[in-house]
Biotite code that builds the C-alpha atoms (Angstrom):
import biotite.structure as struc

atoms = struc.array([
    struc.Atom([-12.790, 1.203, -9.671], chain_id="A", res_id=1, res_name="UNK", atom_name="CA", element="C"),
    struc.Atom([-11.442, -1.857, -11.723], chain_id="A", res_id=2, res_name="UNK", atom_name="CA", element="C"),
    struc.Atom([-10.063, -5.374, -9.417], chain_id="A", res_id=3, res_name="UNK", atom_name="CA", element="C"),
    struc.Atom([-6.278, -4.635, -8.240], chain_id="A", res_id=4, res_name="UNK", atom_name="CA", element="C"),
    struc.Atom([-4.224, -6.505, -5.936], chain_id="A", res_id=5, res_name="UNK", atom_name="CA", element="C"),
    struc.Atom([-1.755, -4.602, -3.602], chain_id="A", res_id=6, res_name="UNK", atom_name="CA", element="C"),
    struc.Atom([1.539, -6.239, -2.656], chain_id="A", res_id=7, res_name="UNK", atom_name="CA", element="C"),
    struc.Atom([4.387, -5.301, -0.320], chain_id="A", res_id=8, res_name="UNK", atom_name="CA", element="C"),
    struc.Atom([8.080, -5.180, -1.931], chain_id="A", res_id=9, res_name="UNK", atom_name="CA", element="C"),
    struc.Atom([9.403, -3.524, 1.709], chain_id="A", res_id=10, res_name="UNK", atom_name="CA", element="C"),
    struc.Atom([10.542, -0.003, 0.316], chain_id="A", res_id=11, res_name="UNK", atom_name="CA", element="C"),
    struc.Atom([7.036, 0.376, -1.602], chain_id="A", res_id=12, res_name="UNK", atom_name="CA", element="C"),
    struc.Atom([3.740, -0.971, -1.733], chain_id="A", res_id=13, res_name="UNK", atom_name="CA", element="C"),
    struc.Atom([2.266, -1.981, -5.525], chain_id="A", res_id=14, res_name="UNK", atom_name="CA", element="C"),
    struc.Atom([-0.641, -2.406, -7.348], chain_id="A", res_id=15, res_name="UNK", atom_name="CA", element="C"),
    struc.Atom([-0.936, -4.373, -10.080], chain_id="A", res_id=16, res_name="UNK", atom_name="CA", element="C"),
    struc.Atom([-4.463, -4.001, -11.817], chain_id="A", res_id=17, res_name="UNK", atom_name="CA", element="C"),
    struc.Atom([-6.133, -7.051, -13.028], chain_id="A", res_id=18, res_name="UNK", atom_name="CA", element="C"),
    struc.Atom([-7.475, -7.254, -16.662], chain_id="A", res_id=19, res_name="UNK", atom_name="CA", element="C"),
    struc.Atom([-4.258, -5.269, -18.249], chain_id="A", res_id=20, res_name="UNK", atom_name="CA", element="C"),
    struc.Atom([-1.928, -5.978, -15.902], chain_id="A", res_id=21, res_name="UNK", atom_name="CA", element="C"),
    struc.Atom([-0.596, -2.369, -15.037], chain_id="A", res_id=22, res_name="UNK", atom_name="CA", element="C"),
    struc.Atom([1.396, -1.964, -12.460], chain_id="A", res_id=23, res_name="UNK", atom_name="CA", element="C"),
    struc.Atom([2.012, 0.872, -10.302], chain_id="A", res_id=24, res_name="UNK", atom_name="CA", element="C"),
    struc.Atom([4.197, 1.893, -7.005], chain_id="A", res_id=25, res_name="UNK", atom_name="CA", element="C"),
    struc.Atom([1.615, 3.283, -4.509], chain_id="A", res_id=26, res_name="UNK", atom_name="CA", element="C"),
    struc.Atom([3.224, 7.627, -3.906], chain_id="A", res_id=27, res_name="UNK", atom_name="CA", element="C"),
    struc.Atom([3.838, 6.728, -0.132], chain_id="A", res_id=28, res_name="UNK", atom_name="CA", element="C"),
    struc.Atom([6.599, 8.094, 1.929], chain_id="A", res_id=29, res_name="UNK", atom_name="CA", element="C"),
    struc.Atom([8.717, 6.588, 4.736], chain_id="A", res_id=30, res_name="UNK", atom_name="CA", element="C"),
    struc.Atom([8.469, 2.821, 4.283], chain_id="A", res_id=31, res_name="UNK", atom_name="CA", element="C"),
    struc.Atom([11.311, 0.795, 4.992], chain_id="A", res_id=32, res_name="UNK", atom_name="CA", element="C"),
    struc.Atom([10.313, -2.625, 5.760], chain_id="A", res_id=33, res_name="UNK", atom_name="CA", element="C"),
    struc.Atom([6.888, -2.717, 4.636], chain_id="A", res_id=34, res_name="UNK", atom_name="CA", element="C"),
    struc.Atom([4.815, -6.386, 5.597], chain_id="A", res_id=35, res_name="UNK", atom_name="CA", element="C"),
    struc.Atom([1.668, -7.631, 6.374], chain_id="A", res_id=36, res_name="UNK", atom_name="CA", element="C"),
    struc.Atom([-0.716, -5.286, 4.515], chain_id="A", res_id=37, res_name="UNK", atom_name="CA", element="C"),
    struc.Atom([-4.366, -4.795, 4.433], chain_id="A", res_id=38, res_name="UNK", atom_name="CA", element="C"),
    struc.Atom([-6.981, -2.836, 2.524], chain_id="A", res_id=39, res_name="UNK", atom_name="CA", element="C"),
    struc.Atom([-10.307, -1.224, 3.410], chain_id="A", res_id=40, res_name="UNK", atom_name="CA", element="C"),
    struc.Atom([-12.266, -0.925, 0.441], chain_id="A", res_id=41, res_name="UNK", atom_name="CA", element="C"),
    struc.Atom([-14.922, 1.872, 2.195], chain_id="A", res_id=42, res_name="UNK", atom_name="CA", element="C"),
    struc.Atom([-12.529, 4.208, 2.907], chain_id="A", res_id=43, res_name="UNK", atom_name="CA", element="C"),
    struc.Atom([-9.707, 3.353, 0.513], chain_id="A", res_id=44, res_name="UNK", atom_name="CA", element="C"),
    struc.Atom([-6.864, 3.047, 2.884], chain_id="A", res_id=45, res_name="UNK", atom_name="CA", element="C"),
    struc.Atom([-3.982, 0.490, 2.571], chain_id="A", res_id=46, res_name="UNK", atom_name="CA", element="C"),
    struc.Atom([-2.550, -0.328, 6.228], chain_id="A", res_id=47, res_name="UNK", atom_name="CA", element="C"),
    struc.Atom([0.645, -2.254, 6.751], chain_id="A", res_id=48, res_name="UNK", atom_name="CA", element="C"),
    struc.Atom([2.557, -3.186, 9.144], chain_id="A", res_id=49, res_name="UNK", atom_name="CA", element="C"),
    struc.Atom([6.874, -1.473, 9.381], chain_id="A", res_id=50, res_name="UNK", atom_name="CA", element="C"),
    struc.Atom([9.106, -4.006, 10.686], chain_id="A", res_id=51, res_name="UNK", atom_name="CA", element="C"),
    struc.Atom([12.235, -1.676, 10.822], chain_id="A", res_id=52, res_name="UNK", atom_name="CA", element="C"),
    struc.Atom([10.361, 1.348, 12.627], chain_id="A", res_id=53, res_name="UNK", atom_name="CA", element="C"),
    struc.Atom([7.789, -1.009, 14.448], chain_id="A", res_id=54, res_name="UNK", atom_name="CA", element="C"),
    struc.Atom([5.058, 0.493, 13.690], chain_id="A", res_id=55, res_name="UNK", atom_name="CA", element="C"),
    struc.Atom([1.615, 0.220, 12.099], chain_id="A", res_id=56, res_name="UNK", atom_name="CA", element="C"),
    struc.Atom([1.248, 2.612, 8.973], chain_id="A", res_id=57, res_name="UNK", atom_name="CA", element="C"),
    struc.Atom([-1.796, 3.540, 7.071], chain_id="A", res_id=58, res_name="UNK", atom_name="CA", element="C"),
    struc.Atom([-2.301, 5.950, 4.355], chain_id="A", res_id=59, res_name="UNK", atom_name="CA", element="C"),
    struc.Atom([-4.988, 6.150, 1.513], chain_id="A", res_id=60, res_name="UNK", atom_name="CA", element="C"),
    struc.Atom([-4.216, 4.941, -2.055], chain_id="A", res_id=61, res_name="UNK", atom_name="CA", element="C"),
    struc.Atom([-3.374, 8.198, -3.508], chain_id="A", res_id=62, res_name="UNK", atom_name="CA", element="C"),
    struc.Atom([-0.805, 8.975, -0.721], chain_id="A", res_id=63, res_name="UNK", atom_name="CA", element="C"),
    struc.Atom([-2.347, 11.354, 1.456], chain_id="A", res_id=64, res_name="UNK", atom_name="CA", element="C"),
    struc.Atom([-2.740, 10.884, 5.087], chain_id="A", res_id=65, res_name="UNK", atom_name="CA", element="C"),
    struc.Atom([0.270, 8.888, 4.918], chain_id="A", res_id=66, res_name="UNK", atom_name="CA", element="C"),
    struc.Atom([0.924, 8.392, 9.103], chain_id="A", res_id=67, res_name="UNK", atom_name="CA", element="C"),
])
């Protein structure tokens, strides 16, 4: 998998891969004031943290087991 960097815009989480620049809107569902995020690299999950519903999210990259 190449180097990307992940970045919260509230609404939608991005990924901009390095080396070509590409950029991408993770397919997640249900974010509306998306902060603080996190990645773990073993199991490919993105966490963040929902300031509007309170709540700590976490899905994998491709969108499934969005929760």
């Amino acid at each position: 998998m190449p180097e990307f960097l992940l970045y919260a815009q509230r609404s939608a989480i991005k990924r901009i891969t390095l080396g070509d620049n590409s950029e991408e809107t993770l397919p997640l569902t249900g974010l509306r004031n998306a902060i603080a995020i996190d990645f773990e690299y073993s199991d490919n999950c993105v966490y963040w943290a929902d300031i509007t519903l309170d709540h700590i999210k976490r899905a994998y990259l491709d969108g499934s087991g969005n929760s």
